[in-house]
C-alpha positions in Angstrom: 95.3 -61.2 -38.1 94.1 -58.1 -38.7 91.0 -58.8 -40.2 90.0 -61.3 -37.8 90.0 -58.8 -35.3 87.7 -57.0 -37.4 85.3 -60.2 -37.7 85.7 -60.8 -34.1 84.8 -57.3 -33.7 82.2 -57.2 -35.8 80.3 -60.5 -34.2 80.8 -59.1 -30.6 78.8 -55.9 -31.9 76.2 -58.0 -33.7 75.9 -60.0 -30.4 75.3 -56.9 -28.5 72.6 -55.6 -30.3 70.7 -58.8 -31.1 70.5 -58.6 -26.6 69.4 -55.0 -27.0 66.5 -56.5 -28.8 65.6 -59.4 -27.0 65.6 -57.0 -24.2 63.0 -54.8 -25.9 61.1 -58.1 -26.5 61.2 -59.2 -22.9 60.3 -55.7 -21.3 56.9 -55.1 -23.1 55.3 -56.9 -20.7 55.9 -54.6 -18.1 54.1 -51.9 -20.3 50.3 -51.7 -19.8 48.8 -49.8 -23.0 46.2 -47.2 -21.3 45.0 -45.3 -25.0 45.9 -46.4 -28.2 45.7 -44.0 -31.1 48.5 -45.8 -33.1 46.0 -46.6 -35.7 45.3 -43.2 -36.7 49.5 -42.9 -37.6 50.5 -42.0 -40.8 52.9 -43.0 -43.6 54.8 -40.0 -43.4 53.9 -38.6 -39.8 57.0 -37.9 -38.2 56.7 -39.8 -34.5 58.1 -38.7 -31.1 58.7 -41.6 -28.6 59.2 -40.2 -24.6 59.9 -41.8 -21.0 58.6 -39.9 -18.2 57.9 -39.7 -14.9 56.2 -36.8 -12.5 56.8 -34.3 -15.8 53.2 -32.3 -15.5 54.2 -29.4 -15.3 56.9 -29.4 -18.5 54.2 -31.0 -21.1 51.6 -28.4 -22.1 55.0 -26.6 -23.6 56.4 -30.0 -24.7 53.6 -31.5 -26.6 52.9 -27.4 -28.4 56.9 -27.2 -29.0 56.7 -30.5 -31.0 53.2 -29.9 -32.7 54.8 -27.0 -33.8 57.5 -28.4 -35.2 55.5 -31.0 -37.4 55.4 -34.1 -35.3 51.8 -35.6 -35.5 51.5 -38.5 -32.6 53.8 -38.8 -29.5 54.0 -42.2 -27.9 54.9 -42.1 -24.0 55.8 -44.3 -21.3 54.7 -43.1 -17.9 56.7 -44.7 -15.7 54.4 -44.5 -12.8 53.8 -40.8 -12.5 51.5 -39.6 -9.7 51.3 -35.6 -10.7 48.5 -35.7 -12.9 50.5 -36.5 -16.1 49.8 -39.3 -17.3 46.0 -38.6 -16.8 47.1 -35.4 -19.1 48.7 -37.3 -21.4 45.6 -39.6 -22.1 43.1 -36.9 -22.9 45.3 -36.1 -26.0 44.1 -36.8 -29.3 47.2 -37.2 -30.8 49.1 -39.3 -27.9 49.0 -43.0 -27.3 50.2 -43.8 -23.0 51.5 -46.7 -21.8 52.0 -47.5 -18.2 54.8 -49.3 -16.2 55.6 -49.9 -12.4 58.7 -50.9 -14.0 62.3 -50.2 -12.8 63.4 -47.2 -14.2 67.5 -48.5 -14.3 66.7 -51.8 -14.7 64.8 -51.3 -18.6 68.3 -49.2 -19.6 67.0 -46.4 -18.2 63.5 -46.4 -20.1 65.2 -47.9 -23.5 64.2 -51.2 -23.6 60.7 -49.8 -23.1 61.1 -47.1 -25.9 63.0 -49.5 -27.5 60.1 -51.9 -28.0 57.7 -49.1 -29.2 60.1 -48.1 -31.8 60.4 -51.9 -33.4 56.1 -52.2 -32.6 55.3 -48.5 -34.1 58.4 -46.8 -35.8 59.5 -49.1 -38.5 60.3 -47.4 -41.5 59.1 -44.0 -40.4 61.3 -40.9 -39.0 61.2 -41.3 -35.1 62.3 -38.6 -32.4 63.6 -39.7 -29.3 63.8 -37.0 -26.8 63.4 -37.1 -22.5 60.5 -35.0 -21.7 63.1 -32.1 -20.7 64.9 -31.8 -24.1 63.4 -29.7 -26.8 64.7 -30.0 -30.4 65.7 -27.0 -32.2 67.3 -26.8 -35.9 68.3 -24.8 -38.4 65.3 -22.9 -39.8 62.8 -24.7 -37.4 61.1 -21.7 -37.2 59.7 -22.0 -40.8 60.7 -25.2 -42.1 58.7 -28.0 -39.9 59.5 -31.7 -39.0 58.2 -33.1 -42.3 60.3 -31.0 -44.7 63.5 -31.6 -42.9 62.4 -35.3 -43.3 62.0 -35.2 -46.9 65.4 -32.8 -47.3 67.1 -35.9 -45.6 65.1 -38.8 -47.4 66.3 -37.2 -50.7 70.0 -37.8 -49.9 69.6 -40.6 -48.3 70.4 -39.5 -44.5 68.8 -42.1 -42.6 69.9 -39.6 -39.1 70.3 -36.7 -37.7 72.6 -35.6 -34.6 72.1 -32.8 -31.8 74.2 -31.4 -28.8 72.1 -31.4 -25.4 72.6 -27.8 -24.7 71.9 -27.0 -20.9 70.6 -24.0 -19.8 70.2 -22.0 -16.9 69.1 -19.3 -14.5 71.0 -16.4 -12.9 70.9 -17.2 -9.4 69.7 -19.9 -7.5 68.0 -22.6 -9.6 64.8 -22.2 -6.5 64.7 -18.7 -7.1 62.8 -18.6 -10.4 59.3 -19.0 -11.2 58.0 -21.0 -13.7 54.0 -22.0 -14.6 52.7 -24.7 -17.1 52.8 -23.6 -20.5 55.7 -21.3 -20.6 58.5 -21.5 -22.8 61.1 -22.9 -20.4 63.7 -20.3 -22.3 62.1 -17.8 -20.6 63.7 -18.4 -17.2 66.4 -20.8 -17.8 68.0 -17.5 -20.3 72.0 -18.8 -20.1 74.1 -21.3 -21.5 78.1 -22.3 -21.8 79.3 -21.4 -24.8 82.5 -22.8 -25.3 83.8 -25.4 -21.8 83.3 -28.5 -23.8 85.8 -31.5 -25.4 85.3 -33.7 -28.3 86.4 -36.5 -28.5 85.6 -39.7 -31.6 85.2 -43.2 -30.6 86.7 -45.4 -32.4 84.7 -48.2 -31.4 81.4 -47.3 -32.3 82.4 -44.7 -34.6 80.7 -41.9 -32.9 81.7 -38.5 -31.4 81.6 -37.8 -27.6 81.3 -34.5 -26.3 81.1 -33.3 -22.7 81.0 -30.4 -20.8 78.5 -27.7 -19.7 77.3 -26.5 -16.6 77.0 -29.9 -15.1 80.7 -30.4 -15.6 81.7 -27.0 -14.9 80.1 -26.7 -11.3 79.6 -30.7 -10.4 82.4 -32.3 -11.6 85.8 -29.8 -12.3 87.8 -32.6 -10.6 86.5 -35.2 -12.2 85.9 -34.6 -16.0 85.7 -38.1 -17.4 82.3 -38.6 -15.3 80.5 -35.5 -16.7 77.5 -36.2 -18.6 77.6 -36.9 -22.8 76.3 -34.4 -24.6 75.8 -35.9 -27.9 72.5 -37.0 -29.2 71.1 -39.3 -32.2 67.3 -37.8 -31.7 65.9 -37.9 -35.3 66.5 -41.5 -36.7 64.4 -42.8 -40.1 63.9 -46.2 -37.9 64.3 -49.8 -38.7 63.5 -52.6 -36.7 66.8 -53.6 -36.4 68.2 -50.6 -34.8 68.7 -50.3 -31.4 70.1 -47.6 -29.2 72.9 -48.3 -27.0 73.4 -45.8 -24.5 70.4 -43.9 -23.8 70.0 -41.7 -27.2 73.6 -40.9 -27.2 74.7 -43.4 -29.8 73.3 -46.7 -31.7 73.9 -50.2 -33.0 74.3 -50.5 -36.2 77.4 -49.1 -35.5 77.5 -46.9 -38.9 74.7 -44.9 -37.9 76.4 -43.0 -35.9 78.7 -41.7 -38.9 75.8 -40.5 -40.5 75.6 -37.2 -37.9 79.4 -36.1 -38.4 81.7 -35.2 -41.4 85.4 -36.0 -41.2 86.4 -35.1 -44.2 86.4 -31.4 -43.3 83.0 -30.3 -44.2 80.2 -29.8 -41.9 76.5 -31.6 -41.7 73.5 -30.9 -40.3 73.0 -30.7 -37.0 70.6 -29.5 -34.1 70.5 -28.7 -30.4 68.2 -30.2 -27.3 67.8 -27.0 -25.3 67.8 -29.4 -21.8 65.6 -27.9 -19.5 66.5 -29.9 -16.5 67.1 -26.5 -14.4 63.8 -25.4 -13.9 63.0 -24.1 -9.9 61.4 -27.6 -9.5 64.7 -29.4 -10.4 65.7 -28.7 -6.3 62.7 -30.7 -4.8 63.0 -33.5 -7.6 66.6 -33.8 -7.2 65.7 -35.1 -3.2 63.2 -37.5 -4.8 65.9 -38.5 -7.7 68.6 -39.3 -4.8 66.2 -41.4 -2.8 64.8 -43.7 -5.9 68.5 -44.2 -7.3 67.1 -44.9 -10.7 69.5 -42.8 -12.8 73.3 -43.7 -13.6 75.0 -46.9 -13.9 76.3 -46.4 -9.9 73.9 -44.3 -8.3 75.9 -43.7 -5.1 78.7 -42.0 -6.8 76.3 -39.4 -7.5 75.0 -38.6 -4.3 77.7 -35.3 -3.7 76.1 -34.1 -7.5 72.6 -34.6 -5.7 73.1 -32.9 -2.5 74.8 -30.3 -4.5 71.4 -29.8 -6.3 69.4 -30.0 -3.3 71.1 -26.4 -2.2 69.8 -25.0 -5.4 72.9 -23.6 -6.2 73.7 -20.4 -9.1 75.6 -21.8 -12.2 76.0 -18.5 -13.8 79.2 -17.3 -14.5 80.9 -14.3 -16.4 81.2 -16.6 -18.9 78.0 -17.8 -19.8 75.7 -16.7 -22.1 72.7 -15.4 -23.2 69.9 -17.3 -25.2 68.6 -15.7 -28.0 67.6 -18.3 -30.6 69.2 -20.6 -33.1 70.4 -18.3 -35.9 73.1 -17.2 -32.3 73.6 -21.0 -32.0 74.1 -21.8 -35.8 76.6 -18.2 -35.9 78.7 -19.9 -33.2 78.9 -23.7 -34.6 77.1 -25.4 -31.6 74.8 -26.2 -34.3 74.9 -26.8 -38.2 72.7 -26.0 -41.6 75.1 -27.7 -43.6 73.7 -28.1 -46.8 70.4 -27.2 -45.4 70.6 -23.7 -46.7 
């Protein structure tokens, strides 16, 4: 009995992501391809796939955090952006734009359109997946780019690699700040929670759930269950038959998301997504956000969180703490060298 509950199990997930492609499969045509530079990709370039919408100001530091990190052509879907953006986007050498009208929550929230571009373009090649707010930091980034990390995992056969979304913050209100094109975001958003967060493994899809942070602290104290996941499968050697489930936060197969935890005691590699959602501008966008109701699986439940943002209110506490840089982040275990010594 037991083992046909397994089978059963097993088919059901099968099922699941077999949709999750035919999805990706039906969606592309709502993508119009504006530049195409995917010819000039690689064998070993290291690829970083992006959604976006209205994210001008955050990309001059987004596209010279990753170059700096290694990563050597981004391919972005700009869902409709009317800052300037996209037309930003298309003038670089190393980016390839596509274009949708599309609805936002009805393509998984920009997944089945990603999702397509990583069967059409990241086959067999190490993929990031990151929103246009989350920049990926690792033990040693600093000196050891994309590419060797890459190889350090090829060698052992880690097909993935896991990262906490890591939310900073101001002091003070979040419209009080000042922030121009080009700056590191760190820069004003300087504070973090260190320790309000709970872990917790799902047995179903094998993978860890953590939650917590600001968002949780301030947002949601009476209602924990709905605060947002904090655990990320950004850095994935893809295959066409992988498929992400829930935004980036877990995958199909089902042992992929294994691969980013140990639970035998030990410890593996692991980064952080500084989430930069908290910049000043995060106030006017959260008016526009409420209004489009394109995030979350029930957008009205979500409206208090909004109007909450809309006040541009201070999440520092005497708890939080200061940024400083990843060797702070690796000394207090929110992130991992592992092996990676």
């Amino acid at each position: 009995m037991k083992r046909l509950r397994a089978l059963r199990e097993a088919w059901r997930w099968r099922r699941k992501r077999q949709n999750r492609l035919l999805r990706a499969l039906w969606k592309r045509g709502e993508l119009r391809c504006l530049v195409d530079r995917t010819a000039a990709i690689g064998a070993g370039d290291v690829l970083v796939f992006c959604t976006l919408r209205n994210e001008a100001l955050r990309l001059p530091f987004f596209l010279a955090h990753y170059r700096r990190l290694g990563a050597t052509h981004f391919l972005f879907v700009d869902n409709d952006s009317d800052d300037g953006g996209r037309e930003l986007l298309m003038q670089q050498p190393d980016a390839s734009v596509w274009h949708t009208r599309g609805s936002y929550r009805a393509s998984r929230f920009g997944m089945d359109w990603l999702q397509w571009l990583l069967i059409r373009h990241g086959h067999d090649r190490w993929c990031l997946t990151v929103d246009a707010d989350e920049l990926l930091l690792y033990p040693h980034h600093d000196t050891r780019p994309l590419p060797a990390l890459t190889e350090w995992l090829d060698a052992r056969a880690i097909p993935a690699m896991g990262a906490l979304m890591l939310e900073l913050y101001p002091k003070g209100p979040l419209d009080a700040q000042r922030y121009s094109a080009g700056q590191d975001p760190a820069e004003v958003l300087q504070w973090y929670d260190r320790a309000n967060y709970t872990i917790t493994r799902k047995s179903d899809i094998d993978a860890l759930w953590i939650q917590g942070g600001p968002r949780s602290r301030v947002f949601l104290a009476d209602r924990p269950r709905q605060g947002p996941t904090l655990t990320k499968v950004p850095l994935v050697r893809w295959n066409r038959r992988h498929v992400y489930l829930n935004s980036t936060h877990s995958m199909l197969p089902r042992g992929m998301n294994r691969e980013i935890y140990d639970d035998q005691g030990g410890e593996k590699l692991s980064g952080v997504l500084l989430h930069t959602k908290f910049l000043p501008q995060v106030v006017e966008k959260s008016t526009e956000e409420k209004s489009r109701r394109q995030h979350f699986g029930d957008p009205g439940i979500y409206d208090a969180y909004y109007d909450a943002l809309i006040q541009a209110p201070d999440l520092w506490c005497a708890a939080s703490t200061r940024y400083t840089g990843w060797r702070q982040l690796e000394g207090e275990g929110i992130m991992s060298r592992g092996e990676w010594a």
